[in-house]
C-alpha positions as CSV (number, residue, x, y, z in Angstrom):
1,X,-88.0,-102.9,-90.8
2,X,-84.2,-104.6,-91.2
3,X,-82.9,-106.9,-88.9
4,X,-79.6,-107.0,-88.3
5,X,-76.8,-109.8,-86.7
6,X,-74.0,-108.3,-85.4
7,X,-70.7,-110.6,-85.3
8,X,-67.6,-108.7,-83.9
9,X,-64.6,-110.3,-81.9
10,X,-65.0,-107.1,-79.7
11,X,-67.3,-107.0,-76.8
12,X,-67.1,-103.1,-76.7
13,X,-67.5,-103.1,-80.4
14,X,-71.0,-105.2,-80.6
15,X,-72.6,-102.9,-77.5
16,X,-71.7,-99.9,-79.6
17,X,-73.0,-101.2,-82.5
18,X,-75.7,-102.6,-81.1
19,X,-77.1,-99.5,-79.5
20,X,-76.4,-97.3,-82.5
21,X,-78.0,-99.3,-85.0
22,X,-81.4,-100.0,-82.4
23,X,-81.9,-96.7,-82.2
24,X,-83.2,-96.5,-85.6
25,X,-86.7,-96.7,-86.3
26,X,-86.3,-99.1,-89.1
27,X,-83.7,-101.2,-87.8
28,X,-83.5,-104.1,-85.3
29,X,-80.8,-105.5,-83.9
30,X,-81.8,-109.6,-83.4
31,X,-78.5,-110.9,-82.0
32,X,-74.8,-110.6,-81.7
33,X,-71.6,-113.1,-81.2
34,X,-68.0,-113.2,-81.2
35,X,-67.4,-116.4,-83.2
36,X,-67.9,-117.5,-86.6
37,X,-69.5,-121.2,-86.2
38,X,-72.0,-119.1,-83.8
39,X,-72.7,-116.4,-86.3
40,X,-73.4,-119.1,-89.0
41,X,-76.2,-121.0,-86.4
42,X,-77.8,-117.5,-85.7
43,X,-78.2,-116.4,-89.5
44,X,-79.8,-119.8,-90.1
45,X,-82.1,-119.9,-87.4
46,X,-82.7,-116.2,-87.0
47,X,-83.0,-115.0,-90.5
48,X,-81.8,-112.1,-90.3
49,X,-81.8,-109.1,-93.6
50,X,-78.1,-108.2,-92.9
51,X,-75.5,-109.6,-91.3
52,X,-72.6,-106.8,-90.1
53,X,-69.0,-108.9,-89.9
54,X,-66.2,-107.2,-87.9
55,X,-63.2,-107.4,-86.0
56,X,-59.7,-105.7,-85.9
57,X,-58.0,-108.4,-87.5
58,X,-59.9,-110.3,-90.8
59,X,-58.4,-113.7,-91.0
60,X,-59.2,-117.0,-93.5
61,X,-61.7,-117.7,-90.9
62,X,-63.7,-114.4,-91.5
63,X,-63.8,-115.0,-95.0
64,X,-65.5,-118.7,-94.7
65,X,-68.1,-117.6,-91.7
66,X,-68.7,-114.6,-94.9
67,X,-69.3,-117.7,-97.2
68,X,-71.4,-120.3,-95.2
69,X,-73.7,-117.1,-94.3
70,X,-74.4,-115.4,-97.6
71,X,-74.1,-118.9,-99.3
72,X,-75.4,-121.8,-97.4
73,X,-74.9,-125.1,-98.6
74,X,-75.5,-127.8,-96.2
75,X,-77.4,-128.8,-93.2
76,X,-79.0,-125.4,-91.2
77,X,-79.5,-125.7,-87.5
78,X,-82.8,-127.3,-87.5
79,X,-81.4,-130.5,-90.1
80,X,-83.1,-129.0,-93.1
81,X,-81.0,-128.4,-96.7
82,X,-80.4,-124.5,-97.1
83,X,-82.9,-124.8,-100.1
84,X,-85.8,-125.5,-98.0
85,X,-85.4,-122.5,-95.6
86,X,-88.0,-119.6,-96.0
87,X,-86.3,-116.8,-98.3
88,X,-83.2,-116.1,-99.3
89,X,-80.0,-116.1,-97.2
90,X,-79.0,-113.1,-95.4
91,X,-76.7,-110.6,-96.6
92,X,-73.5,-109.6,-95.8
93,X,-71.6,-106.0,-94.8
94,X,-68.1,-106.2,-93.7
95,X,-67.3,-103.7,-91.4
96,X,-62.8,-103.9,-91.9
97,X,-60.4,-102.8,-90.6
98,X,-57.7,-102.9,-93.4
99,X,-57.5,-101.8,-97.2
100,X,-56.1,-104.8,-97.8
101,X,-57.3,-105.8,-101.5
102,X,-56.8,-109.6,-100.9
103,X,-59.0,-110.0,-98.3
104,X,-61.6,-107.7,-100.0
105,X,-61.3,-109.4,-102.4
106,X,-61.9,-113.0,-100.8
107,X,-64.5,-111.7,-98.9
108,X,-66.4,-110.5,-101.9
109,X,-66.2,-113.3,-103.9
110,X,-67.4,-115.3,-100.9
111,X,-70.5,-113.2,-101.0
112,X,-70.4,-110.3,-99.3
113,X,-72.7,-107.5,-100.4
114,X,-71.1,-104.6,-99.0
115,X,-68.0,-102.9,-97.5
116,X,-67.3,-100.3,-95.2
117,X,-64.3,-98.9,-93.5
118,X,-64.1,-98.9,-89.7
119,X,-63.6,-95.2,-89.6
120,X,-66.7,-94.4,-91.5
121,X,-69.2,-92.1,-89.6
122,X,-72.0,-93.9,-87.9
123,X,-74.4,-92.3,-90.6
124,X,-72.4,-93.5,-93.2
125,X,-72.7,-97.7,-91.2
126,X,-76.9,-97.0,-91.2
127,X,-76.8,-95.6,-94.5
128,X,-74.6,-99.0,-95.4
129,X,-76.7,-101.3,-93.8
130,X,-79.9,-100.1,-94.7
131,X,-78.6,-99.9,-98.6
132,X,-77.3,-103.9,-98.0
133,X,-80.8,-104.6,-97.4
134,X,-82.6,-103.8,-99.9
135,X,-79.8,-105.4,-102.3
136,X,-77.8,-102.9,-103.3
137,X,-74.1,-102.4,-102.7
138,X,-72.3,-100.5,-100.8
139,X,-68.8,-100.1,-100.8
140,X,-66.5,-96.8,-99.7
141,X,-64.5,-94.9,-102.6
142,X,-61.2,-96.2,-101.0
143,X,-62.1,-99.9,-101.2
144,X,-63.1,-99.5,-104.7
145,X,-59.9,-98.9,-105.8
146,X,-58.8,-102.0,-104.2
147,X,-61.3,-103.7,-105.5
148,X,-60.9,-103.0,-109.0
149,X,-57.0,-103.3,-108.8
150,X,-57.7,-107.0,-107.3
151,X,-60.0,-107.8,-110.2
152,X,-57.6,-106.8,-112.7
153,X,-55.2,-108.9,-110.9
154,X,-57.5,-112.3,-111.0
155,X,-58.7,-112.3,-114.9
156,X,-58.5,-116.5,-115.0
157,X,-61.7,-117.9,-114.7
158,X,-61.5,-120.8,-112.2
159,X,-62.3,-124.2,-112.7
160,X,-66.4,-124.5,-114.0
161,X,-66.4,-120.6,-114.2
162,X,-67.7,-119.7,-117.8
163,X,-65.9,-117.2,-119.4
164,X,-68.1,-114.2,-119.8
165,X,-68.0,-110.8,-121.5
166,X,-70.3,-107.6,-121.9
167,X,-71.6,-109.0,-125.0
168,X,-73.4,-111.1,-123.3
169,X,-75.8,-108.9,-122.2
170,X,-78.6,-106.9,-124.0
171,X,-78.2,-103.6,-124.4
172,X,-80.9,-103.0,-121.4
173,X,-78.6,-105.5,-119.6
174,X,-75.9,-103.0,-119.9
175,X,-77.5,-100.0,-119.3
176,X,-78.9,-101.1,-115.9
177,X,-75.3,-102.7,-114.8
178,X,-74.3,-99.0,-115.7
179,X,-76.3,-97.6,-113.3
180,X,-75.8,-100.3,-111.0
181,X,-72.0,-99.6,-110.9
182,X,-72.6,-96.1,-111.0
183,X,-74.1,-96.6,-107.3
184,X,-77.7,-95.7,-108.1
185,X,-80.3,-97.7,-106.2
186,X,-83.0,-100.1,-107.9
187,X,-85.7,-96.5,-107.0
188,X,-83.3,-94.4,-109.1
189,X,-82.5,-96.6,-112.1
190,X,-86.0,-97.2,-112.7
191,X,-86.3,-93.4,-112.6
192,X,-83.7,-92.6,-114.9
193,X,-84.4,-95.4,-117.4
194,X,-88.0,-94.9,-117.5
195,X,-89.1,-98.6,-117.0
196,X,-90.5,-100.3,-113.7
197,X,-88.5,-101.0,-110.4
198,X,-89.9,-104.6,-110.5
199,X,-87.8,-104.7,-114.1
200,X,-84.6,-103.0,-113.1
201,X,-85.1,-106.0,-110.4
202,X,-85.6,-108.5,-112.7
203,X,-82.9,-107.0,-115.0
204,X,-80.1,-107.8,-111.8
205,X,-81.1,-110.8,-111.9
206,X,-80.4,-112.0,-114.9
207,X,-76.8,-109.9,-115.1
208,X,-76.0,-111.5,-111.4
209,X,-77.0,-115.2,-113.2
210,X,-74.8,-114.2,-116.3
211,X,-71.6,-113.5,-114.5
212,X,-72.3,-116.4,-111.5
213,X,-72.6,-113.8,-108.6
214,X,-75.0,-113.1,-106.3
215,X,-74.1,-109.8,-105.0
216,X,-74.8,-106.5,-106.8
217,X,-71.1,-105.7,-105.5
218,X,-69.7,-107.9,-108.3
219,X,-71.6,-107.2,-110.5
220,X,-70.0,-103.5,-109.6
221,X,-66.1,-105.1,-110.0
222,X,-67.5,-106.7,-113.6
223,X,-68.5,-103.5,-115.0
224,X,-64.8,-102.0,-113.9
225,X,-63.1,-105.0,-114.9
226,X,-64.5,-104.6,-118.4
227,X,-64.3,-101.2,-118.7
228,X,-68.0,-100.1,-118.7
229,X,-67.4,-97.3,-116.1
230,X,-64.6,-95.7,-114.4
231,X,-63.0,-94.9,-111.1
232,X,-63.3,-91.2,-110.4
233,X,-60.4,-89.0,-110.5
């Protein structure tokens, strides 16, 4: 079972979501808000797997609620450090609005696990958020272009970012961020590659801690940064 916040600026928008995604035997919704301070108290205190970010028009603001959720670094709710909270922090999906690579962008390297157009289907938004909470990314074909076009637009490394490469990884390193890129699931890379899920696991790991990220979505923007796959036709 995933539970799922809900933070839209739309009141219409959070009931419809709300009741689509609760009618899903495996999903619960365990609250919704219209601010960003608000949605930052909830994820602390309610833990939730996924937390779903929309709203007709992403600002700065949107981007920092994405990064004090999927990266906590001060005081939760209750006055204890992020570090001493049960588990790890919840994950993010941004439901958007606009193809707007900047903000993708910004949002992803705030830490944002997934993207999702607001004119997807509503299978396509379960199929998202379900996929966000088991780790993986998801991310539609059009964003991916932006994506990859904003990478290649913001090589420098900033300020106590190592530079890193794909030499840096072992060869089983680079076949699982492959697959990983490819958009095959944790299940089907162990499949394909013959070794255990609890590997391919430990494998993302250690490429997410090579290249500073935490979401698997970067690790997808590495792999087309370097050139280790390529956009479809």
């Amino acid at each position: 079972m995933a539970s799922v916040l809900i933070v839209n600026d739309h009141s219409l928008q959070r009931l419809g979501l709300r009741m689509l995604l609760a009618a899903e035997p495996d999903l619960t919704v365990v609250g919704d808000t219209a601010d960003g301070a608000e949605a930052v108290r909830l994820s602390a205190t309610l833990r939730p797997d996924v937390v779903l970010v929309g709203g007709h028009d992403p600002r700065h603001e949107d981007v920092e609620t994405i990064r004090r959720i999927a990266r906590p670094s001060h005081l939760t709710a209750v006055g204890r450090p992020a570090a001493a909270t049960a588990g790890p922090p919840p994950r993010v999906l941004v439901l958007t609005s606009t193809r707007d690579q900047g903000y993708a962008y910004a949002a992803l390297r705030a830490g944002a696990g997934g993207f999702l157009l607001e004119d997807a289907t509503s299978d396509e938004l379960i199929a998202a958020v379900r996929v966000v909470a088991v780790g993986d990314a998801a991310i539609t074909p059009e964003l991916t272009r932006a994506l990859i076009d904003a990478v290649r637009h913001d090589r420098a490394p900033r300020p106590g970012e190592r530079a890193i490469g794909p030499d840096a990884f072992t060869q089983r390193e680079r076949d699982v961020l492959v697959a990983v890129a490819s958009g095959w699931s944790n299940a089907e890379i162990a499949a394909r590659l013959s070794i255990a899920p609890t590997t391919v696991k430990s494998h993302v790991s250690h490429i997410l801690a090579k290249i500073g990220a935490r979401a698997r979505v970067q690790a997808v923007a590495f792999a087309y940064e370097y050139g280790l796959v390529h956009p479809a036709a």
